[in-house]
N, C-alpha and C positions, 0 to 999 in steps of 0.2 A: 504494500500500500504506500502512497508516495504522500510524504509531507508535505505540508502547504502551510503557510505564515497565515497568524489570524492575528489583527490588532483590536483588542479591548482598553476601555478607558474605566479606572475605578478608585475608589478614592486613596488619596494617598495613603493612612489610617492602615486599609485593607491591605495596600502593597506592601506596605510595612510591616504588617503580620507573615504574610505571604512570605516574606524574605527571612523574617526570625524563622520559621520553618521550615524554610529551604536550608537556612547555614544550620540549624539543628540536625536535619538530615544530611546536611554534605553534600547537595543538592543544589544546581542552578534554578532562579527564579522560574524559569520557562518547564523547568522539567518537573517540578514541583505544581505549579499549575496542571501541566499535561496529569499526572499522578490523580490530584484531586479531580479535575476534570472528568475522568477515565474512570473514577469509583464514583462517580454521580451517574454516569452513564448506565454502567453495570445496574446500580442499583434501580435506576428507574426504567431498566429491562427487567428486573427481576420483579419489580410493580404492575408490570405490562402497561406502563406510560409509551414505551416506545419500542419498536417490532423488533426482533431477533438479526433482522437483517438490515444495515445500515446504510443501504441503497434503496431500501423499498420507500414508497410515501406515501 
């Protein structure tokens, strides 16, 4: 699957936690995101909010 650049805007407050969690984990900002991102997915597949398959609509 090929990566793609996605830019969000959020408060500073927020990035700034985002980063203490990232340097706790040894983790880049971005991939820390990805991480979080990635278990909200999962999880709201496992809700049935959104279909098994990440290409269907």
């Amino acid at each position: 699957m090929a990566k793609v650049t996605v830019t969000l805007y959020m408060e500073e407050e927020d990035k700034d936690a985002l980063q203490q969690l990232a340097d706790a984990e040894e983790r880049s900002l971005s991939q820390m995101a990805v991480l979080i991102l990635k278990k909200a997915i999962k999880d709201a597949r496992e809700e049935g909010k959104l279909s098994e398959n990440p290409s269907s609509k």
